[in-house]
N, C-alpha and C positions, 0 to 999 in steps of 0.2 A: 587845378580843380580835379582834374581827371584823376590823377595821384590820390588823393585824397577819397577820391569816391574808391579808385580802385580796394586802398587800405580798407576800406571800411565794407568790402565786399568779400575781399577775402576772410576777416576776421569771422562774419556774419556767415560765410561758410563753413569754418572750421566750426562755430559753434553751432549751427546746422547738423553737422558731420556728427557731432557727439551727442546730439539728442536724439536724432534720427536713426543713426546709422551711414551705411555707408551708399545704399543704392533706393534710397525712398526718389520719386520724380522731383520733389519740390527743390534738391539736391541737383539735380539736374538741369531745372532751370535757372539756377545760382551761377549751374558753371557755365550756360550757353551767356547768361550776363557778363560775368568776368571774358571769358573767352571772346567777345565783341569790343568788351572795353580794351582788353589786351589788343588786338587785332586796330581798332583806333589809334594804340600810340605804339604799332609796327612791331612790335612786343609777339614776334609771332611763336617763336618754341614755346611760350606761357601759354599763347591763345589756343595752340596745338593740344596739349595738355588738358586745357581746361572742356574742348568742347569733345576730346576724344574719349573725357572720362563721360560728358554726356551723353556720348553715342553709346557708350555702354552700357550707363542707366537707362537710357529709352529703348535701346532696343531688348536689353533683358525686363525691362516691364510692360513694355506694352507692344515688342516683338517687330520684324523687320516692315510689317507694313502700317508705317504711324506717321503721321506730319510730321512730330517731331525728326524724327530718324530722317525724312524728306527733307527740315532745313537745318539740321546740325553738318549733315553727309554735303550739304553747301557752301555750308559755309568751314570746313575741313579742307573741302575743293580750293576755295577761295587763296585760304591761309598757305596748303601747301604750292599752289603759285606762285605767290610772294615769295614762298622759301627756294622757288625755282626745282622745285619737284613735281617733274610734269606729269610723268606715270602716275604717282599718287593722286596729283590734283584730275584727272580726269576718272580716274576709277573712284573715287566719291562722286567726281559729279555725274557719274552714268551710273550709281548706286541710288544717289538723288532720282534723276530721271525716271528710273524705274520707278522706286515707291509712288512718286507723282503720278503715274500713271496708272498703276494700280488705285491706286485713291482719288483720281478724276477723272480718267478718260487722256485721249488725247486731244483734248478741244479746247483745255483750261490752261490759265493766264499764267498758273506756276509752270506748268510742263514746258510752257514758254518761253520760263524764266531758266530752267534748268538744261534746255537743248542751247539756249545762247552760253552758258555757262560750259557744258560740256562744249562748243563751238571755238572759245577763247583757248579751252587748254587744249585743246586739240592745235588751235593756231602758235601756240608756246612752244608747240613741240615739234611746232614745223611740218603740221600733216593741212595745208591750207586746203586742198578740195575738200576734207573733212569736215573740217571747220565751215567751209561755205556752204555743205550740204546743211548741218548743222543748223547754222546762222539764216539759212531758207526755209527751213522749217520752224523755227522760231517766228520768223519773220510771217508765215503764212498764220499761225494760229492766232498772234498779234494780231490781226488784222482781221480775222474772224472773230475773236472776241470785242476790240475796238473800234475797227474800220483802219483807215490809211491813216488818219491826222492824228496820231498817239504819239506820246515821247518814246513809248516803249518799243512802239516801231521804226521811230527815226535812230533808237539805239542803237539797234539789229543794227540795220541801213548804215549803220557811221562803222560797225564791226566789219560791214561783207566791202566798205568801199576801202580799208584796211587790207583786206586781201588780199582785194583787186590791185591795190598799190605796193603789195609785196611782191605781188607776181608780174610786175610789170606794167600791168597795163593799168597805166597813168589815167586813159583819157576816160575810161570807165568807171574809176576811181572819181573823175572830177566829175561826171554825171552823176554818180549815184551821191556824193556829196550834195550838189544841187537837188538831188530829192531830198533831203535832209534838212536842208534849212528851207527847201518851201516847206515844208511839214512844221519845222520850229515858228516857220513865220506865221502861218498860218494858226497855230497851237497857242503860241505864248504871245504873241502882237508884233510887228514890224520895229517896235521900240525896245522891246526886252533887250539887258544886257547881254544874256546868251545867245544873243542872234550876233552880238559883236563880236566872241567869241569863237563862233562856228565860222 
């Protein structure tokens, strides 16, 4: 099915491409669709492609400080992870970060999104206090937006008890996990399959 939509996305882009032009937004958000659905079935040099030509439509239309340009430069992050390019995946995502914070503050639930995100490829690249400082900050503004019982903050939480278990320390690692599923258990019900999971 994905095949099929994909086909039918690119076609609808091409002929986008020639009614439009080559840098109208609507064009734009064609190729962050294609570049998701690529990035789905691991299709990353296509997904690279596709959301890098959108970073260039948004940011030459509507200039470095745009949501858009906040979650293309994310999801670019994302992609160049996968491809095990860590330099790259962190300078989008502290490219991301930035914009988000110029267009929310530091108090808002993307900026949150994109300090864990810069946190992961920081940890890819084997800079873990980075990462944890990161991952602490994320974790603080989660929790000012949400409170403690959020997924978004048991996320964090399952990230910085990963560190903790890179660096050794195990039993830190199995505490901060135990805040994790009281938080799941507490979140999703004591019966959720994800709680069997965790």
């Amino acid at each position: 099915h994905r095949e099929v939509c994909t086909h039918h996305l690119e076609r609808k882009l091409e002929r986008e491409r020639g009614r439009l032009g080559g840098d109208d937004r609507s064009i734009g958000y064609a190729c962050v669709k294609l570049g998701d659905l690529y990035l789905e079935q691991d299709r990353f040099e296509e997904a690279e492609e596709h959301f890098s030509d959108a970073l260039r439509i948004f940011t030459l239309i509507e200039g470095e400080r745009s949501a858009n340009v906040a979650v293309v430069t994310i999801e670019l992050g994302r992609v160049y992870r996968m491809l095990g390019r860590y330099d790259d995946a962190l300078r989008m995502c502290k490219r991301s970060l930035r914009v988000r914070r110029r267009l929310h503050g530091d108090g808002h639930e993307s900026v949150a999104y994109a300090l864990n995100s810069v946190g992961n490829a920081l940890s890819k690249k084997g800079e873990l206090e980075g990462a944890m400082g990161k991952f602490e900050e994320a974790r603080a503004v989660y929790v000012g937006v949400y409170g403690e019982d959020h997924e978004d903050v048991a996320m964090v939480l399952t990230n910085m008890a990963n560190i903790l278990k890179d660096k050794g320390l195990d039993g830190e690692a199995l505490a901060m996990g135990e805040k994790v599923l009281g938080i799941k258990r507490r979140t999703l019900g004591p019966d959720n399959e994800k709680i069997a999971i965790s």
